[in-house]
C-alpha positions in Angstrom: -10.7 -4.5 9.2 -7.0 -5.2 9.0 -4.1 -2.6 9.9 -1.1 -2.2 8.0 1.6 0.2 9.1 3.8 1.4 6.4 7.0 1.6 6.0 8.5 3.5 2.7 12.1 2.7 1.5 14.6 5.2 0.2 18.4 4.6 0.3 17.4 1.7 3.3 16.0 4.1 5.6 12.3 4.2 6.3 10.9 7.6 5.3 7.4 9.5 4.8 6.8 11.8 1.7 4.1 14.2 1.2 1.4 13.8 -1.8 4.1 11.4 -3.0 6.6 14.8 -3.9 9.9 13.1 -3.7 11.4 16.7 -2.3 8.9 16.2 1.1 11.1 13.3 2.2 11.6 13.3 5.9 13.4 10.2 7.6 11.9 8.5 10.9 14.5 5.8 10.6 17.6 4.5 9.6 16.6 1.0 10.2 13.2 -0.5 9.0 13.9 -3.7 10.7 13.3 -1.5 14.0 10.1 -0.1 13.1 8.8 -3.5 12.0 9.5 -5.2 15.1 8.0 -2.6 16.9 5.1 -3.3 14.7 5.0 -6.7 15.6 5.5 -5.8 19.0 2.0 -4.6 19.2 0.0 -6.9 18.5 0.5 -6.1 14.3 0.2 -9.0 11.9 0.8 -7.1 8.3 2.8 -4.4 6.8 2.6 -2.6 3.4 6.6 -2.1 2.1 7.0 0.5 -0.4 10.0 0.6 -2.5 10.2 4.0 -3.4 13.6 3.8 -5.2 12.3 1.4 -7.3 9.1 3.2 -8.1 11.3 5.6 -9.1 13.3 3.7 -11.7 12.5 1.0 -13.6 13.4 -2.4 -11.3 13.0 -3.4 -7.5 16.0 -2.0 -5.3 15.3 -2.4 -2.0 14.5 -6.0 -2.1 17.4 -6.3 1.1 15.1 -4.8 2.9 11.8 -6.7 2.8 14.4 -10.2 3.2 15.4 -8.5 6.3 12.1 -8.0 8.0 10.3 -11.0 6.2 13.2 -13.1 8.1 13.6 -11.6 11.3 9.6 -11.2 12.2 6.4 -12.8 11.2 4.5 -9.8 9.8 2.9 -10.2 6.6 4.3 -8.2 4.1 2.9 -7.0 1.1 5.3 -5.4 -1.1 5.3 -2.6 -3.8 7.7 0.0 -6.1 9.8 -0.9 -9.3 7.9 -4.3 -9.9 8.2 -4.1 -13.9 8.9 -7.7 -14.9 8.5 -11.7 -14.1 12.1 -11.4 -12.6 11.3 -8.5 -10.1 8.0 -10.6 -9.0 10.2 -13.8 -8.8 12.9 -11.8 -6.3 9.8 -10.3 -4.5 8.5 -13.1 -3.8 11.5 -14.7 -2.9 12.6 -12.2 -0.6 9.7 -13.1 1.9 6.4 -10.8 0.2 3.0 -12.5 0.8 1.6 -10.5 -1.3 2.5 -7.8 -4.4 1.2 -4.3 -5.3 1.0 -3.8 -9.0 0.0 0.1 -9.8 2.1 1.4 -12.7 2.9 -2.2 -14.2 -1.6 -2.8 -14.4 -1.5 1.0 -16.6 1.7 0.6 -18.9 1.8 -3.4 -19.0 -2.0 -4.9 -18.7 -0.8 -8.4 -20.2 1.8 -8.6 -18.1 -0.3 -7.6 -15.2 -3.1 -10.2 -16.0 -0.4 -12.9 -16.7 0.8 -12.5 -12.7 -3.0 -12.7 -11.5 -3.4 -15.9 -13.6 0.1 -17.4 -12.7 -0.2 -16.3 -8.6 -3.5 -16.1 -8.0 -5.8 -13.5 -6.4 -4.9 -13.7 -2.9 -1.1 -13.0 -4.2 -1.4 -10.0 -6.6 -3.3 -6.1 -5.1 -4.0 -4.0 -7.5 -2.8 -0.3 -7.0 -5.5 2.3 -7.6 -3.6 5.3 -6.6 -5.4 8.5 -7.5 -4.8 12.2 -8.4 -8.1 13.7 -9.7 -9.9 10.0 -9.9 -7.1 9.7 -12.3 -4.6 6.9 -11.6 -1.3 8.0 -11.3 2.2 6.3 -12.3 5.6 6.0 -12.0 6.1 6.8 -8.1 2.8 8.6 -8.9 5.1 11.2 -11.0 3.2 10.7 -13.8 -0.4 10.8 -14.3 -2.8 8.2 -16.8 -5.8 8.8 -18.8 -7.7 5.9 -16.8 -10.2 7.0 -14.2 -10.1 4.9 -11.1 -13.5 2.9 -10.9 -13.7 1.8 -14.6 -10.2 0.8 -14.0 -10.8 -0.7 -10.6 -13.7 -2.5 -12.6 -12.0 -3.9 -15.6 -9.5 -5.7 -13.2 -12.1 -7.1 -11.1 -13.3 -8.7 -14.8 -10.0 -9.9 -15.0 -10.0 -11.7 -11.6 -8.9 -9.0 -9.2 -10.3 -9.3 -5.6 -7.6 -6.8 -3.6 -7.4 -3.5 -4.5 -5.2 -0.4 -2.1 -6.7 2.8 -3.1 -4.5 6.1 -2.6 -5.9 9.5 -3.0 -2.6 11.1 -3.3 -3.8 14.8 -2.8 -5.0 13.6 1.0 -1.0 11.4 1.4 0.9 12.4 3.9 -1.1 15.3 4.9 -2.9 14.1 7.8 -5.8 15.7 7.1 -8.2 12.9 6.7 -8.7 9.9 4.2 -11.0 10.2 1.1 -14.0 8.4 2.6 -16.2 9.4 -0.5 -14.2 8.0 -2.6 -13.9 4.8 -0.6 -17.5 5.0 0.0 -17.8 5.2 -4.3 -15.9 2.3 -4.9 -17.5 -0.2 -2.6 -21.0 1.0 -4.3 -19.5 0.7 -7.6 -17.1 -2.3 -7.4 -19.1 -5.3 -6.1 -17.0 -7.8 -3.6 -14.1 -5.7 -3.9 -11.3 -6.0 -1.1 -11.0 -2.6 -0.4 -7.5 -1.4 1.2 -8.1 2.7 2.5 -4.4 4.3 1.7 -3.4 7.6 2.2 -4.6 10.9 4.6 -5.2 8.9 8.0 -4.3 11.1 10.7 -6.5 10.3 13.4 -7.7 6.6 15.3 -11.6 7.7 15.4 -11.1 7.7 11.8 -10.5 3.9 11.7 -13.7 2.9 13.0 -15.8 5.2 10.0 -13.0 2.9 7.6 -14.7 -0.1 9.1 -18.3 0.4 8.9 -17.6 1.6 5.3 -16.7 -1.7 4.6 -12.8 -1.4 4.1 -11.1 -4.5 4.2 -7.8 -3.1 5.4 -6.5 0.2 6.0 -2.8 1.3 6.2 -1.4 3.9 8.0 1.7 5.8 7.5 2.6 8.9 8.7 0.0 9.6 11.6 2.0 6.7 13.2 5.2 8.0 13.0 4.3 11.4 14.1 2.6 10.5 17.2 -1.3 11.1 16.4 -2.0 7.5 16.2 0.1 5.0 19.4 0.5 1.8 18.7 -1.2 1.3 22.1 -4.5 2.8 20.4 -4.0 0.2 17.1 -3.2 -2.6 19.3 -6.9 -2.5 21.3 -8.1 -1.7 17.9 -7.1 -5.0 16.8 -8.0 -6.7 19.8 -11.5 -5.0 20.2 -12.6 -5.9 16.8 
């Protein structure tokens, strides 16, 4: 199972909200590039950049930021927030992302969404299942969609999906566990899906019950930054796997 830190973007600084309420926000940096090397210092191969601004509006912002850390380490980045149109994917991609999160563009904009799997690929484009309810939520998860997570989870995996990150937003940010259930329903339901656990991880003997679940990656936010996960414990992790 992979790791992948995360490391949210408002105004440049690297923050952490709470059940995605934009009035939780609490800096732990004023310099992502910082927290990415020490990252990368550990042993860390990926990371999972969230544009917040951009989720927020309607185009990617803080595209400075990924071009900072895709060019001054070797993590693997996979990018999300504010990716609406072909020209936010093209400067994306450009600015060093291995791979793209689509979650509001795959509810408002299916074509659209499709066209980027067809034209990149599987291995390029992750599907963002981020969930209030089971219901998939939008917009910086501000607003919420009719379309219940496993039929939608489904319907992209028809349509050439293989990587899917899976938020329970009532469990991020709150340390108080991730939604294995849940998890544990879509790997039943969703056959050969890359499953990538988001969202309440707050302790490391979590990580191992992520594992034998069959999670392909999990990524960790704030349990990092507030000290109840070292880097020191992700780093054997990694090695011990």
């Amino acid at each position: 199972m992979r790791i992948i830190p995360a490391i949210d973007i408002i105004d440049g600084k690297c923050v952490r909200l709470s059940k995605g309420d934009y009035n939780t926000k609490k800096i732990y940096n004023e310099n992502p590039l910082e927290v990415a090397k020490s990252f990368e210092d550990a042993g860390i191969q990926y990371l999972h950049l969230v544009d917040l601004d951009g989720a927020k509006s309607s185009r990617i912002i803080n595209h400075k930021v990924l071009e900072q850390i895709a060019t001054k380490t070797k993590l693997k980045i996979d990018f999300g927030g504010g990716l609406k149109t072909d020209e936010d994917l093209k400067i994306a991609f450009e600015s060093g992302a291995n791979q793209i999160t689509g979650g509001s563009i795959a509810v408002k904009n299916p074509p659209l969404f499709k066209e980027w799997i067809n034209q990149y690929g599987t291995e390029k484009i992750i599907l963002g299942a981020d969930a209030n309810n089971r219901k998939i939520a939008v917009s910086g998860w501000l607003e919420e969609s009719n379309e219940d997570v496993i039929p939608f989870i489904q319907n992209y995996q028809k349509k050439g999906i293989s990587y899917v990150i899976c938020t329970d937003i009532a469990k991020d940010g709150m340390l108080e566990g991730p939604s294995f259930e849940l998890y544990k329903e879509i790997l039943t339901s969703c056959e050969n899906v890359k499953l990538i656990a988001s969202g309440g991880i707050s302790t490391f003997d979590e990580l191992p019950k992520l594992s034998e679940l069959g999670c392909e990656g999990t990524i960790i936010g704030k349990a990092i930054y507030e000290g109840r996960i070292s880097l020191k414990q992700l780093e054997n992790f990694i090695l011990n796997q």
